[in-house]
C-alpha positions as CSV (number, residue, x, y, z in Angstrom):
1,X,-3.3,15.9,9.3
2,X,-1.7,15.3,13.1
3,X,-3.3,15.8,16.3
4,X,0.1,16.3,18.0
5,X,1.8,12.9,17.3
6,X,-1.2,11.0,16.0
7,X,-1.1,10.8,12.0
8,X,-4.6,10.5,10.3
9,X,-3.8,11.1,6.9
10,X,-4.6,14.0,4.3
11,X,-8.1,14.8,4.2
12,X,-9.2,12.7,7.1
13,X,-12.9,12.1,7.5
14,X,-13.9,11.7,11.1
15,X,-16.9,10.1,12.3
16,X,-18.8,12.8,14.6
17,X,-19.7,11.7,18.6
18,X,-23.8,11.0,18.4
19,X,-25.4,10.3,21.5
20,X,-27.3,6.7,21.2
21,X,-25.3,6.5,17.8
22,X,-22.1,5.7,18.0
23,X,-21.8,3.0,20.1
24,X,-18.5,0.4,19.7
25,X,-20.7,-1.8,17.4
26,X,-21.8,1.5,15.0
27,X,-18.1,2.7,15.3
28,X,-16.9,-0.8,14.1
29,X,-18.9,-0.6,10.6
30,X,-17.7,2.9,10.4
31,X,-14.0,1.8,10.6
32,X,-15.1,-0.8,8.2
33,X,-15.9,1.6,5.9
34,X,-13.3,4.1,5.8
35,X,-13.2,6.1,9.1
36,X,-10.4,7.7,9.4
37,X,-10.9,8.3,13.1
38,X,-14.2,7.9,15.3
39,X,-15.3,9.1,18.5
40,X,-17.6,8.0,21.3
41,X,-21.0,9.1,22.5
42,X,-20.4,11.9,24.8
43,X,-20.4,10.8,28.6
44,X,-20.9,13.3,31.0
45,X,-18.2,14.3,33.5
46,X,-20.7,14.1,36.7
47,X,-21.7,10.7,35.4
48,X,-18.2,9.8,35.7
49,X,-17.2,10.7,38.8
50,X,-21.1,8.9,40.7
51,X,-20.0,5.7,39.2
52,X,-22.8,5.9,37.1
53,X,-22.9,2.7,35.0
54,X,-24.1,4.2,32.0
55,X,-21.2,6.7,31.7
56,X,-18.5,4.1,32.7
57,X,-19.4,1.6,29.5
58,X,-18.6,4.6,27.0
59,X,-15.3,4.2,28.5
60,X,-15.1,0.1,27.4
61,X,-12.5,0.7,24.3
62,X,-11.6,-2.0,21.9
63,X,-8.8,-2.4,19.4
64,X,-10.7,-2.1,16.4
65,X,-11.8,1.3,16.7
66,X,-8.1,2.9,16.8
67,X,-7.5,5.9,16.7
68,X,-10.5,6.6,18.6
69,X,-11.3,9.7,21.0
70,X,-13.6,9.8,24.0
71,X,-15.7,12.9,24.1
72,X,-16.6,14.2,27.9
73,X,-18.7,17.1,28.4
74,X,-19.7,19.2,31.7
75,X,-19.9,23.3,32.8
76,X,-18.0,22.2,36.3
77,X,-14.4,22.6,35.8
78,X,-13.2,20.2,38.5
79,X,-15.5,17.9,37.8
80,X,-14.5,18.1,33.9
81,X,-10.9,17.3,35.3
82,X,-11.4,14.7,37.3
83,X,-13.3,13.0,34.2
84,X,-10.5,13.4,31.8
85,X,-8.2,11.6,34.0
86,X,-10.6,9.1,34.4
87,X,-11.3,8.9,30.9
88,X,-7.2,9.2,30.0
89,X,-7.2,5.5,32.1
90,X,-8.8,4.0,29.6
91,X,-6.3,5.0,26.8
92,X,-8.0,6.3,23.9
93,X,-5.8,8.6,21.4
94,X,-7.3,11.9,22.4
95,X,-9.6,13.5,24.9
96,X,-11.9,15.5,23.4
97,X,-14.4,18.4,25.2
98,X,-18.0,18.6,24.0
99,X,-18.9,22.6,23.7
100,X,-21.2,22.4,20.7
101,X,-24.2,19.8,22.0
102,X,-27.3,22.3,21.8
103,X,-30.1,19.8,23.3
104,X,-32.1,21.8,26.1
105,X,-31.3,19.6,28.8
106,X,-27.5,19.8,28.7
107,X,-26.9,23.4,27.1
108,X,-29.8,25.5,29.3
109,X,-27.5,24.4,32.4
110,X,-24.5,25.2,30.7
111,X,-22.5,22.4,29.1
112,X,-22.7,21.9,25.9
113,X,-22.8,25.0,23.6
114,X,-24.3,26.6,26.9
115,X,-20.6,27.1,27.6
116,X,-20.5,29.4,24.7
117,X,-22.1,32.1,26.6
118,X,-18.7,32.0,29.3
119,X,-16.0,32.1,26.9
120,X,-13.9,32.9,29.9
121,X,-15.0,29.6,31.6
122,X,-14.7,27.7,28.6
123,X,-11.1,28.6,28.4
124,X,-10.4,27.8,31.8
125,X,-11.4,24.0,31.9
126,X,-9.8,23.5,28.4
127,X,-7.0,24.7,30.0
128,X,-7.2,22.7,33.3
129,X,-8.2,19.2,31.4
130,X,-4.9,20.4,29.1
131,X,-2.7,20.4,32.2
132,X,-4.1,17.5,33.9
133,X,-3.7,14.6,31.2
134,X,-0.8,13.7,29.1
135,X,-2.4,13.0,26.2
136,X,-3.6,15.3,23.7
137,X,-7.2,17.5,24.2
138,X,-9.1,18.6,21.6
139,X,-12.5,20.7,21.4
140,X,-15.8,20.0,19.4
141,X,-17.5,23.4,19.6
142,X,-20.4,26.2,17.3
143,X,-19.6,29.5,15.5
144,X,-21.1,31.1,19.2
145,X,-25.1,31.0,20.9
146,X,-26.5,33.1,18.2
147,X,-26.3,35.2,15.7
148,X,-25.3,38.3,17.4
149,X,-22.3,36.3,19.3
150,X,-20.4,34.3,16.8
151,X,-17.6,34.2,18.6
152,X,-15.4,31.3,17.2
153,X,-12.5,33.3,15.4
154,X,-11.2,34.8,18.7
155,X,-12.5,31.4,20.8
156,X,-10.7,29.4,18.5
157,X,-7.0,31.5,19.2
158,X,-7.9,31.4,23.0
159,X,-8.4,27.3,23.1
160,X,-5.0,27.2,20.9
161,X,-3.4,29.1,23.2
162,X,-4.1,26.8,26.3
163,X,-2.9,24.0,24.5
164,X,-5.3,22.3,22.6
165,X,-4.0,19.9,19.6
166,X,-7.1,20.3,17.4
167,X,-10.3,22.1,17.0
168,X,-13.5,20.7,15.3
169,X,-16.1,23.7,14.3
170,X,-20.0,23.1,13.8
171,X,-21.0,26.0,11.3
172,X,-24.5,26.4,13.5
173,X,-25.1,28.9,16.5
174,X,-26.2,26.7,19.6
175,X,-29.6,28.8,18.6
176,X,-30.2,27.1,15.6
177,X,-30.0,23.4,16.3
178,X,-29.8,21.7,13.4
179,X,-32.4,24.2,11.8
180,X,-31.2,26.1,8.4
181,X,-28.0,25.8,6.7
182,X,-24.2,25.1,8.5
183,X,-22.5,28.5,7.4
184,X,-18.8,27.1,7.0
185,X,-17.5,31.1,5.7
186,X,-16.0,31.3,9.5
187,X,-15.0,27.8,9.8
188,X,-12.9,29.4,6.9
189,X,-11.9,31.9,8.5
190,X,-10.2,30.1,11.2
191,X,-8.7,28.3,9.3
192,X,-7.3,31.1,7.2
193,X,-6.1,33.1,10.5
194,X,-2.0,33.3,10.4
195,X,-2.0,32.5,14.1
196,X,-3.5,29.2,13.7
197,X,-1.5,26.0,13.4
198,X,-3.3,23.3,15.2
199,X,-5.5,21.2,12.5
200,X,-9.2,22.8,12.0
201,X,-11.9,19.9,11.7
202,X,-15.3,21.4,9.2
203,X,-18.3,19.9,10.3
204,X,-22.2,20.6,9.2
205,X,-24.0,19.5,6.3
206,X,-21.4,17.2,4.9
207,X,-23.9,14.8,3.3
208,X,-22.1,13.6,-0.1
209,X,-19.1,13.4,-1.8
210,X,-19.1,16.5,-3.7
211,X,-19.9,18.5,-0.5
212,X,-16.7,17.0,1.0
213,X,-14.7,17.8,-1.6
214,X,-15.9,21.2,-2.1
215,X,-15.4,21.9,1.8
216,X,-11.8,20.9,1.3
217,X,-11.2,23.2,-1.5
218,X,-13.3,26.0,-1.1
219,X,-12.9,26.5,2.9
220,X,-9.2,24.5,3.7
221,X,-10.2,22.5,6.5
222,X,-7.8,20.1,7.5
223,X,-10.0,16.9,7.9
224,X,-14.0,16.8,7.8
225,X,-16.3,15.2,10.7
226,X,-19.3,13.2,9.7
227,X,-22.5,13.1,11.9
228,X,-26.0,12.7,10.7
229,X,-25.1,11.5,7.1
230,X,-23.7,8.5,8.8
231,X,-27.4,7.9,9.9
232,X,-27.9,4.3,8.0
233,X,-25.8,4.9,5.4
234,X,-21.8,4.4,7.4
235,X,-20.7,3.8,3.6
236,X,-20.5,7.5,3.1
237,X,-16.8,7.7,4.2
238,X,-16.2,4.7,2.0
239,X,-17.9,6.8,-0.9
240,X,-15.8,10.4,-0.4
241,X,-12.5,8.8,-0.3
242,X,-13.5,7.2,-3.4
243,X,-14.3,10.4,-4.6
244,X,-11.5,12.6,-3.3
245,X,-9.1,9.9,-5.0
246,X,-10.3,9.3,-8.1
247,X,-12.8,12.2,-8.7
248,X,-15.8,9.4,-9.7
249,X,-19.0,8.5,-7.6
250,X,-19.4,5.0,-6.6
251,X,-22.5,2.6,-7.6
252,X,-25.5,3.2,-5.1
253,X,-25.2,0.5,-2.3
254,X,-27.7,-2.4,-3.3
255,X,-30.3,-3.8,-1.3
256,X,-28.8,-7.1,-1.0
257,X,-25.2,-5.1,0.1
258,X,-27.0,-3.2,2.8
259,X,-28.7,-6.8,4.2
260,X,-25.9,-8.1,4.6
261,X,-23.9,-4.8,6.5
262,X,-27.1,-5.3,8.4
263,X,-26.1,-8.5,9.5
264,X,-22.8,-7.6,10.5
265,X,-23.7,-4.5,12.5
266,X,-26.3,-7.0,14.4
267,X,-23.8,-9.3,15.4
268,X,-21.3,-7.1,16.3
269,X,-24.2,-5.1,18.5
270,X,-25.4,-8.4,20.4
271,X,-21.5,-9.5,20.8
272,X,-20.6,-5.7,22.6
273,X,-24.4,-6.0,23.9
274,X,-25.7,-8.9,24.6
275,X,-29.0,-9.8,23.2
276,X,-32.2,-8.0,24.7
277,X,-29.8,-4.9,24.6
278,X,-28.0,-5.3,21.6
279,X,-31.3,-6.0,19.3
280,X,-33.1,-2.8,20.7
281,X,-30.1,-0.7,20.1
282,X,-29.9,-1.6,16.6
283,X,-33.2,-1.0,16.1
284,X,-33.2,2.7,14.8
285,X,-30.2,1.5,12.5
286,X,-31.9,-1.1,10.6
287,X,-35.1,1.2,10.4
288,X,-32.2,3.6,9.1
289,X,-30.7,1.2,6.5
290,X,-33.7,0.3,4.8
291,X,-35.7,4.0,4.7
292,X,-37.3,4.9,1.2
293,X,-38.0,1.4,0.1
294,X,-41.6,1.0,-1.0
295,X,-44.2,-1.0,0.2
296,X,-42.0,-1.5,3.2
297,X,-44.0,-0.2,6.5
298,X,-45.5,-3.7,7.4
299,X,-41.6,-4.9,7.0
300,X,-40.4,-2.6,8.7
301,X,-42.6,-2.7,11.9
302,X,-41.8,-6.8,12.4
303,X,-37.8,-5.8,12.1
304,X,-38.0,-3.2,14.6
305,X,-40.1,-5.4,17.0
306,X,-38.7,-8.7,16.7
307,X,-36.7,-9.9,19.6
308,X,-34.9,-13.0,18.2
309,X,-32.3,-12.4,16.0
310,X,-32.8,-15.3,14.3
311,X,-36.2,-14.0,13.2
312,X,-34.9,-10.8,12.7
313,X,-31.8,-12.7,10.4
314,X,-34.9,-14.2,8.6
315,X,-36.5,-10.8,8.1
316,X,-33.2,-9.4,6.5
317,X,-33.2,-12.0,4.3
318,X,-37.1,-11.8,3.0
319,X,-36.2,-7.9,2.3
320,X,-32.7,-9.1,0.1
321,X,-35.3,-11.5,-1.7
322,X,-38.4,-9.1,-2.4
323,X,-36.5,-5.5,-2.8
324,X,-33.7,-4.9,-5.5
């Protein structure tokens, strides 16, 4: 699969943009495990353009991560443009245009999905951030805002049409969250559409290998993006390729294996983060990591409270010795 010049394989698998996810230290495990190509958390175009300091780190880039897209998202069209030329500065591989969050706070004021209720306007600032950066744009976006306006076959043509090199599809309305089942039949459908030649990215629901595969063969997506099921368990990309080569499930990760990925991901988060920031920001991962183990909850609550990482080191390594 390309996104214009940028070569990511057959059957990419991309890790989705998750907000207080996939920071540079998540997206570095990721890439350790297989990520074909990763994106980061979505920063908003308004926050771009005030200097706001929370927007401006998103844009802090390292080599690792490559190919890696920055995500921007926004319902003001000049303001989306001046952000993707901000955001082109700091050279990731592709710009990409959040129209499928569905959170209240960003889609009731129109960004987001919210922008699936102006088509027209959606268009237009695809088109404009096309025109205004030289390298490529691409679209994250939902079937439509509900049931009655699943507009994404004819969207889909439109955002081609203006220029964009690739199109990731969310089989949910904006309406539904992340309630009920990702319908993938018109992700299909776009993808099946004569017109279309830029690469169609499935996303919803992917939570195993079989899944994966079976979106592949049964709908013809081009590559498949990977959000939630990366919660505490970034192996998965490392587990479908496995599959999708060889047709065979690997061996269940083992405690011991997952203490010591839990290791790495806390270095790597205090190195990017510092440590006061780094340690709190891992700690939904390594409540993540180690969910479903029994007799855990009194564990569990000193590694998500502990402020030292040497304590918290010791912590991981009492869970490798007690759990199998």
């Amino acid at each position: 699969m390309k996104i214009s010049t940028l070569d990511l394989g057959e059957k990419p698998l991309l890790l989705a943009p998750m907000e207080d996810v996939t920071d540079a230290s998540f997206r570095c495990i990721c890439k350790e495990y297989g990520a074909d190509m990763v994106f980061t958390e979505f920063v908003p175009s308004d926050g771009l353009i005030r200097d706001a300091r929370k927007a401006l780190v998103k844009l802090v880039l390292y080599e690792y991560e490559r190919p890696i897209g920055i995500q921007i998202y926004g319902h003001i069209p000049e303001s989306m443009v001046e952000a993707a030329i901000m955001a082109e500065e700091a050279q990731p591989e592709v710009i990409d245009l959040n129209f499928g969050c569905p959170v209240n706070k960003i889609a009731k004021r129109g960004a987001g999905s919210g922008m699936m209720r102006e088509p027209d306007k959606l268009v237009e600032i695809t088109r404009r951030v096309v025109e205004a950066v030289k390298i490529p744009v691409t679209v994250k976006t939902r079937l439509g805002w509900d049931e009655e306006s699943k507009i994404i076959v004819e969207l889909a043509e439109r955002l081609q049409d203006v220029g964009i090199a690739a199109l990731t599809i969310h089989g949910r309305t904006r309406n539904q969250l992340f309630k009920g089942v990702a319908d993938w039949t018109l992700i299909g459908e776009v993808k099946r559409n004569c017109r279309m030649h830029i690469p169609i990215i499935g996303n919803g629901d992917i939570t195993t290998p079989e899944e994966a595969a079976q979106a592949f063969d049964q709908y013809g997506v081009d590559g498949i993006m990977i959000g939630r099921a990366s919660f505490g368990h970034p192996w998965i990309f490392k587990e479908i390729r496995h599959f999708l080569n060889t047709g065979e499930k690997l061996p269940p990760m083992s405690v011991a294996e997952k203490v010591e990925l839990a290791k790495r991901h806390l270095a790597k988060s205090i190195e990017v983060k510092g440590d006061r920031v780094g340690i709190l920001e891992m700690r939904r991962h390594l409540s993540y990591y180690f969910k479903g183990l029994d007799n855990f909850k009194e564990t569990r609550l000193k590694l998500v409270t502990t402020n030292d990482p040497a304590e918290i080191i010791s912590i991981l390594d009492f869970i490798k010795e007690n759990w199998q």
